[in-house]
C-alpha positions as CSV (number, residue, x, y, z in Angstrom):
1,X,-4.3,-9.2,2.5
2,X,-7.4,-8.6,4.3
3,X,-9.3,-5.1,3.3
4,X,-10.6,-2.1,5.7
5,X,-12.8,0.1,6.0
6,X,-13.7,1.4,2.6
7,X,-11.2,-0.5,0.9
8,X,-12.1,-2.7,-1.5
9,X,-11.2,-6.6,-0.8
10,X,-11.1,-7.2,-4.7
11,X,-9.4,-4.3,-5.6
12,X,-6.6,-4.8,-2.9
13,X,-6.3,-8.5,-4.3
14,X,-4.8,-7.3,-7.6
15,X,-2.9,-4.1,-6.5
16,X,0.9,-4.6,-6.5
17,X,3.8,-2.5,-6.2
18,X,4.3,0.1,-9.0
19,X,7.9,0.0,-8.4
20,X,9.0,-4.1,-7.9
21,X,5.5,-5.6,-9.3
22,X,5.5,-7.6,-5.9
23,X,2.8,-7.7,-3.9
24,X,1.6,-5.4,-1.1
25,X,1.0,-5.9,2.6
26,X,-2.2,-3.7,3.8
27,X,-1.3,-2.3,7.2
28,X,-4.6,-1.5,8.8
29,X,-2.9,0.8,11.9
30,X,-1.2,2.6,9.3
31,X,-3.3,3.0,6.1
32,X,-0.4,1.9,4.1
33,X,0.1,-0.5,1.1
34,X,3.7,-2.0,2.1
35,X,5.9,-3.3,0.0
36,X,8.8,-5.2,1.6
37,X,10.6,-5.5,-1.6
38,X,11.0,-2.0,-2.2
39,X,11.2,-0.7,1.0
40,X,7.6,1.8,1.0
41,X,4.5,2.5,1.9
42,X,1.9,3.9,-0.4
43,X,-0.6,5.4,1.5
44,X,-4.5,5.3,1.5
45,X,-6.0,8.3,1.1
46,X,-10.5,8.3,1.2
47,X,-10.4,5.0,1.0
48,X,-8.1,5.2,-2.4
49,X,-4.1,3.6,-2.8
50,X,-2.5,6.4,-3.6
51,X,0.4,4.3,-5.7
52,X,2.7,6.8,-7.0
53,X,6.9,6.6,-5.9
54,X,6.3,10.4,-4.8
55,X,3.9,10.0,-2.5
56,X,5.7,6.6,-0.9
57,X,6.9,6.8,2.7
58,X,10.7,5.0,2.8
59,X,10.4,2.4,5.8
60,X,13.2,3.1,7.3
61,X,11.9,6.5,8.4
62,X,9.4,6.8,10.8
């Protein structure tokens, strides 16, 4: 997982999914934290993970 703009490399490096505890796939184009496992993306708001299930886009909806 390679970090942003603003995003810290370190930070990214120990994030994981609040919902599988599997690790997350930083989409750049997006500004997402994916997780494949679960099937969401957590978005990046300022520069900040925004990690809550509420706030989660499903991926199979655009």
């Amino acid at each position: 997982m390679t970090a942003g703009p603003g995003l810290d490399p370190d930070l990214l490096a120990i994030l994981v999914c609040p919902v599988t505890r599997t690790p997350l796939r930083y989409d750049e184009a997006a500004g997402e934290l994916v997780s494949e496992a679960a099937g969401l993306a957590f978005p990046i708001r300022a520069g900040v993970p925004v990690m809550l299930f509420e706030e989660a886009r499903r991926l199979d909806e655009p």
